[in-house]
Backbone as JSON Lines, residues from 0, in Angstrom:
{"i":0,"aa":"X","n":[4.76,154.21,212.37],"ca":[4.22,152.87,212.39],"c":[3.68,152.62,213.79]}
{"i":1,"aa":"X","n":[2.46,152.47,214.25],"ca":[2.03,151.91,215.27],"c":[2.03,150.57,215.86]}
{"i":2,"aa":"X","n":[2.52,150.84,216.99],"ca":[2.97,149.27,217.33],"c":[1.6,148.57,218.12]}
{"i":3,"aa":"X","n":[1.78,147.03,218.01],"ca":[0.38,146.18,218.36],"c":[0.12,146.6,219.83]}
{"i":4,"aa":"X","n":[-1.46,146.49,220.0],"ca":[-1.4,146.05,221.55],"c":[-1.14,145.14,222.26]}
{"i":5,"aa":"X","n":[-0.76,144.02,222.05],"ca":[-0.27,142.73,222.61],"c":[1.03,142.63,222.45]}
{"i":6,"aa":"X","n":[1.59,142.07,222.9],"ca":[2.8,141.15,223.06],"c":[2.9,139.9,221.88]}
{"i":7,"aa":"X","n":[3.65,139.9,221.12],"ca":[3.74,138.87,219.92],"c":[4.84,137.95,220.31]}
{"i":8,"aa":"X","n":[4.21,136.71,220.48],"ca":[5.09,135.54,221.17],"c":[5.52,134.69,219.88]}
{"i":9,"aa":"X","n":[6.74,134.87,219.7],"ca":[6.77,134.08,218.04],"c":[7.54,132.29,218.26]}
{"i":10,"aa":"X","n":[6.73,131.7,217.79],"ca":[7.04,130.67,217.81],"c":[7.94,129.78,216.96]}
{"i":11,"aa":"X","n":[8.62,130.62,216.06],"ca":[9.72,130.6,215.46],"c":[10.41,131.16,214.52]}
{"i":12,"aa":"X","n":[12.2,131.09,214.33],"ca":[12.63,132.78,214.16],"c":[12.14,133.21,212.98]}
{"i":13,"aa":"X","n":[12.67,134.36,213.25],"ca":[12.32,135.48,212.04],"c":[13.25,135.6,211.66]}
{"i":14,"aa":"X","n":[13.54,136.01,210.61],"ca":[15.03,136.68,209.95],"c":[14.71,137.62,208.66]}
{"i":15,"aa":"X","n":[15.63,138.4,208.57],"ca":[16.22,139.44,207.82],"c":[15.81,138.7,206.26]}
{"i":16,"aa":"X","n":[15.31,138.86,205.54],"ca":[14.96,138.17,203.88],"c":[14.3,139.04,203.27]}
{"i":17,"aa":"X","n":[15.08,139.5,201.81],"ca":[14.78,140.48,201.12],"c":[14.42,139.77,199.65]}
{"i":18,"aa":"X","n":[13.36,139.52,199.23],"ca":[12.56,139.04,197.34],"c":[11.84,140.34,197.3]}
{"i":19,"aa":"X","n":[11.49,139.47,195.76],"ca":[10.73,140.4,195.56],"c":[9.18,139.3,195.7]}
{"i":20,"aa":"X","n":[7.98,140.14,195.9],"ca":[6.9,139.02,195.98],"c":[5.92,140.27,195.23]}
{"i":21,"aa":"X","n":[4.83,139.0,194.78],"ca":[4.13,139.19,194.01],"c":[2.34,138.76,194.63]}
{"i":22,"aa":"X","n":[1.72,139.65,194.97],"ca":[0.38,139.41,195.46],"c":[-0.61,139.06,195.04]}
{"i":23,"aa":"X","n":[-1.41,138.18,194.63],"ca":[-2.67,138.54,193.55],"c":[-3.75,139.69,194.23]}
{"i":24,"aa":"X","n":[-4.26,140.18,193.44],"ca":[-4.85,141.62,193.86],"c":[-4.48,142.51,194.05]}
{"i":25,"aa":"X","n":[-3.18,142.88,194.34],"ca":[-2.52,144.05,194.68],"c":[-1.43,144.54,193.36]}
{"i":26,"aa":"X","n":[-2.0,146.05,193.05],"ca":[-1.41,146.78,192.35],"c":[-0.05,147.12,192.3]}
{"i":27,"aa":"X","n":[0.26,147.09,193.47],"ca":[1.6,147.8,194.28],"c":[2.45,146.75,194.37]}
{"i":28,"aa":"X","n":[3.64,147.46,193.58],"ca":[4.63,146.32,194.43],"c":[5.04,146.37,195.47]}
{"i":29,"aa":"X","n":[5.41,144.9,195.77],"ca":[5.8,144.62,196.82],"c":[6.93,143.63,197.38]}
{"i":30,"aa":"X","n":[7.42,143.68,198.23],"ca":[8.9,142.47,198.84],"c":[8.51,141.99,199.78]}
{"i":31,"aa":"X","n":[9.15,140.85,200.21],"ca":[9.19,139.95,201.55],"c":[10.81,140.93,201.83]}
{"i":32,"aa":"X","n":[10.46,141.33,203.47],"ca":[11.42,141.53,204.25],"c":[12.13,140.6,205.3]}
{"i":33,"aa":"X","n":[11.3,140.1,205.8],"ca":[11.29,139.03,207.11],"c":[10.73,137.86,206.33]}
{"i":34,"aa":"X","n":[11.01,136.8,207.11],"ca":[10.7,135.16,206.64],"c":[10.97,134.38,207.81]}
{"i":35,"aa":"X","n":[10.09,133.28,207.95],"ca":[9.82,132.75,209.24],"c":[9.14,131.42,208.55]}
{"i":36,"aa":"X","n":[9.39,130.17,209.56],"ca":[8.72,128.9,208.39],"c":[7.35,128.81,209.09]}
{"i":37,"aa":"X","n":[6.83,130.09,209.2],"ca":[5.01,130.16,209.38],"c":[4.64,131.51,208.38]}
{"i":38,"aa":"X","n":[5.37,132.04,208.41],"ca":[5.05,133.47,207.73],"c":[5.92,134.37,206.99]}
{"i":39,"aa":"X","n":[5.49,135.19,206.73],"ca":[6.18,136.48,206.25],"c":[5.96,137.82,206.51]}
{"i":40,"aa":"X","n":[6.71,138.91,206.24],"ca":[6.53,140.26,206.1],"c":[6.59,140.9,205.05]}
{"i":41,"aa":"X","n":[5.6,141.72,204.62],"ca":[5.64,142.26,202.95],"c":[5.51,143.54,203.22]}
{"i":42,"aa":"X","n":[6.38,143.98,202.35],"ca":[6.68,145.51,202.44],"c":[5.51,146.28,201.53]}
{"i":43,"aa":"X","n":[4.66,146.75,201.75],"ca":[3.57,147.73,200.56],"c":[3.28,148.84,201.16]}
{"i":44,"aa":"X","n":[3.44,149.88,200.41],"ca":[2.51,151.24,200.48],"c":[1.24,150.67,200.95]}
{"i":45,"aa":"X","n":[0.46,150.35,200.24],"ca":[-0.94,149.62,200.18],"c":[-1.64,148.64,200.56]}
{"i":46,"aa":"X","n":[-1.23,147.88,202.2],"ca":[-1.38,146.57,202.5],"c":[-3.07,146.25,202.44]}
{"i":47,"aa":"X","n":[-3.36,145.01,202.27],"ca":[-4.58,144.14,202.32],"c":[-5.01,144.62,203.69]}
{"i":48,"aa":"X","n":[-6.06,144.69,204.08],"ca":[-6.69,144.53,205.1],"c":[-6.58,143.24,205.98]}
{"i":49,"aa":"X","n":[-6.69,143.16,207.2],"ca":[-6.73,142.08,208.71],"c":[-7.71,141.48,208.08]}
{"i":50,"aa":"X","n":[-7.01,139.88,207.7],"ca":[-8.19,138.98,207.51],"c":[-8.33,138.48,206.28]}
{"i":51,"aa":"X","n":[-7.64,139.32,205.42],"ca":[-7.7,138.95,203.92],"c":[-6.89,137.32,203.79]}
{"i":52,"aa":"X","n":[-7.46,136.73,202.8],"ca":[-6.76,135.54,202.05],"c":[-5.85,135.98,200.77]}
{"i":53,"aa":"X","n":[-4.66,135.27,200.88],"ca":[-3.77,136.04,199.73],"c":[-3.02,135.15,199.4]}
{"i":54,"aa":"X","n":[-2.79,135.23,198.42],"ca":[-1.68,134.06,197.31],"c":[-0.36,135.27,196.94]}
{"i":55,"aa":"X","n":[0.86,134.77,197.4],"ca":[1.99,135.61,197.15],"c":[3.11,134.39,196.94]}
{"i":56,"aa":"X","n":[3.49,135.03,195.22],"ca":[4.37,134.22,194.59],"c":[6.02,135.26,195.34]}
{"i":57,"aa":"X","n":[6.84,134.53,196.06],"ca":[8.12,135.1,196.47],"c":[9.3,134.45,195.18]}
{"i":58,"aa":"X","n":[9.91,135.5,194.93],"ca":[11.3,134.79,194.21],"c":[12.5,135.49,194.67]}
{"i":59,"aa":"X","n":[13.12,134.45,194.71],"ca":[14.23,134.38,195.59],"c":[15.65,133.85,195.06]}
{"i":60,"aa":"X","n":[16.54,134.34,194.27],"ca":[17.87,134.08,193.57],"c":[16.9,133.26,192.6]}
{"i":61,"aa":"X","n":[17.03,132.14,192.61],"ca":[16.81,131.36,191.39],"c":[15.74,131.04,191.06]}
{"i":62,"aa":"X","n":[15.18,130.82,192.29],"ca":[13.94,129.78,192.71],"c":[12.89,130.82,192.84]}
{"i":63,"aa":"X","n":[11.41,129.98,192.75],"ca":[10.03,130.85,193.35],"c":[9.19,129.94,193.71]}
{"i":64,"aa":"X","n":[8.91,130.19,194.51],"ca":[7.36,129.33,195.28],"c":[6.06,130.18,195.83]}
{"i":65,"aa":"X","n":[4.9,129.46,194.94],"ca":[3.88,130.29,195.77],"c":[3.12,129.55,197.18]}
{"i":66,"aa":"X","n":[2.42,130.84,198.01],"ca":[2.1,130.3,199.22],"c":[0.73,131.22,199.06]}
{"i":67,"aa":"X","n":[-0.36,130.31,199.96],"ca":[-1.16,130.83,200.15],"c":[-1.08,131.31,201.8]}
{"i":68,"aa":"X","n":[-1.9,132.23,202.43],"ca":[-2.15,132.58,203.39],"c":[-2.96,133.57,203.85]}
{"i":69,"aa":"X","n":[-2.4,134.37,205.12],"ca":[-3.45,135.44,206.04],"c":[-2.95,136.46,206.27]}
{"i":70,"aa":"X","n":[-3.31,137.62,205.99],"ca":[-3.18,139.22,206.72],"c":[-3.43,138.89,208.0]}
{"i":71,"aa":"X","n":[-2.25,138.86,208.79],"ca":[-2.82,138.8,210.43],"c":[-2.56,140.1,211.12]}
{"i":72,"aa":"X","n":[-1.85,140.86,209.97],"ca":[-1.69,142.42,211.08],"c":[-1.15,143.79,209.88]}
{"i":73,"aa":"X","n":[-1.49,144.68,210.04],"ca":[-0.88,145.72,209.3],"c":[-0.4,146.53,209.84]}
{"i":74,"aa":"X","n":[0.24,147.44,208.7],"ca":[1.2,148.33,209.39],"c":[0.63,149.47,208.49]}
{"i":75,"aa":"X","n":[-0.13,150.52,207.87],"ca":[-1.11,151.29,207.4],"c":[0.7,152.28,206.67]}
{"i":76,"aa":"X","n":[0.64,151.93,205.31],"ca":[1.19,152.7,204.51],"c":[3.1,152.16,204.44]}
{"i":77,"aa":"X","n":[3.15,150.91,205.25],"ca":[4.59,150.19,205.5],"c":[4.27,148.68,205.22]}
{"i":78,"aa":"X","n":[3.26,148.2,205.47],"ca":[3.24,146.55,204.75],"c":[2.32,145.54,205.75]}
{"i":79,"aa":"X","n":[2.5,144.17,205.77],"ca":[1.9,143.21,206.5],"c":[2.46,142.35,206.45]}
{"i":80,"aa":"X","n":[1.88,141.64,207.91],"ca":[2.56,140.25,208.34],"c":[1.71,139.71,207.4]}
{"i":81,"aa":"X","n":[1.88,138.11,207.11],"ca":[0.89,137.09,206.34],"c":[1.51,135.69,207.12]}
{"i":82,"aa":"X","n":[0.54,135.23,207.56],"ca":[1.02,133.74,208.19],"c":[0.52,132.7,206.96]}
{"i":83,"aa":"X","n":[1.91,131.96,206.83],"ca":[1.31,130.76,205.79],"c":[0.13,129.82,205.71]}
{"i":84,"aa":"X","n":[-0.64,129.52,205.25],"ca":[-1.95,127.92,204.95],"c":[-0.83,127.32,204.7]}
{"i":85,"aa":"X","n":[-1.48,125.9,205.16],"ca":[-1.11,124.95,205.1],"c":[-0.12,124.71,203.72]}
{"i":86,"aa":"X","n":[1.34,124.35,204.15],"ca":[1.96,124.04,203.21],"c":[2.66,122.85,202.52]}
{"i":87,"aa":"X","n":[2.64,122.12,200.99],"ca":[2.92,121.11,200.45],"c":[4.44,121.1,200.34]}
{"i":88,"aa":"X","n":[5.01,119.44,200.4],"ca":[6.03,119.09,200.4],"c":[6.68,119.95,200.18]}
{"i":89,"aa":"X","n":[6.75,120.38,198.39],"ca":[7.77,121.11,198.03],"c":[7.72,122.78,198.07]}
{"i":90,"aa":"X","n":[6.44,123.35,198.91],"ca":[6.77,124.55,199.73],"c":[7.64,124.32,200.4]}
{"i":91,"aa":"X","n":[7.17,123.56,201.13],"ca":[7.76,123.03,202.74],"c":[9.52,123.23,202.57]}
{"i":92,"aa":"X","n":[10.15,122.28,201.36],"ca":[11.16,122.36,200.71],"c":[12.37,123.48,200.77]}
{"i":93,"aa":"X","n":[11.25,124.12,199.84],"ca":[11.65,125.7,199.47],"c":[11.71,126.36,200.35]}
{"i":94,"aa":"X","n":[11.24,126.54,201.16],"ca":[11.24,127.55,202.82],"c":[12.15,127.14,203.32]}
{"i":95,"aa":"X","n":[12.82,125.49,203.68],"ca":[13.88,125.09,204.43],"c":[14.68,125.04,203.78]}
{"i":96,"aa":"X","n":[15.2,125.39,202.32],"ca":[16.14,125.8,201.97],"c":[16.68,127.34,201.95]}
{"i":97,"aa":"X","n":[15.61,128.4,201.71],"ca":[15.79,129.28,201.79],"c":[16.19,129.94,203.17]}
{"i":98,"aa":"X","n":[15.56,129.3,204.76],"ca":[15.95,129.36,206.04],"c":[16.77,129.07,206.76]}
{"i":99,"aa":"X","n":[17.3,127.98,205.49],"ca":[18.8,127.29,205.8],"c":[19.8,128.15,205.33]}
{"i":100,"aa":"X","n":[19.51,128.91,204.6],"ca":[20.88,130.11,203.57],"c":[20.77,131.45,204.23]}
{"i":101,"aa":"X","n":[19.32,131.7,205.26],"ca":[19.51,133.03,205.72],"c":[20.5,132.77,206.9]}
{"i":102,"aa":"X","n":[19.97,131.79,207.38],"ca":[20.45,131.67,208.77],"c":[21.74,131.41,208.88]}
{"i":103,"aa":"X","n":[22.2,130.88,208.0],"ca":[23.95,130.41,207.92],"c":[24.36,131.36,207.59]}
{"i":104,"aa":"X","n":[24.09,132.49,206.71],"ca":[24.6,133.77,206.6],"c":[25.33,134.76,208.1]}
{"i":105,"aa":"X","n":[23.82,134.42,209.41],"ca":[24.24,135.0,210.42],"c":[25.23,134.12,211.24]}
{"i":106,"aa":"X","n":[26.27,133.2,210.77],"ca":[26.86,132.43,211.85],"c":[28.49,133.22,211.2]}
């Protein structure tokens, strides 16, 4: 896996989160590894290209919410970051519940 040329300043945490997610366009399955209340990490053989727009339905124990967003970086044959678009109430919701159960896990 090749690592970026920059320095990635994250503006808020990341954590450990394992679904399964669902891409439109993409053949391959795929998971959210990481979760962050801007983004995600998706695990694919086959990632989207830098730049793509993507709709990825995540489900998660009970619940599922879809999000739209951005390929902001790949990892060529291991997956991609995707930073969220703008998200509605009950995204918004769903992410702070789900960020609230990872994170209490690590205390």
């Amino acid at each position: 896996m090749s690592e970026t040329p920059y320095a990635v300043a994250r503006t808020t945490p990341r954590f450990a989160f394992i679904a399964e997610a669902e891409v439109k366009g993409m053949k391959d399955r795929a998971r959210v590894s990481e979760l962050s209340a801007r983004g995600c990490y998706i695990d694919s053989i086959s990632p989207l290209p830098k730049g793509s727009r993507v709709s990825v339905r995540i489900r998660y124990g009970c619940s599922t919410c879809e999000f739209s967003g951005t390929v902001i970086y790949t990892h060529a044959g291991f997956g991609m970051g995707v930073a969220f678009g703008e998200l509605t109430g009950e995204q918004r919701s769903t992410l702070d519940v789900w960020l609230d159960e990872v994170s209490r896990k690590l205390d």
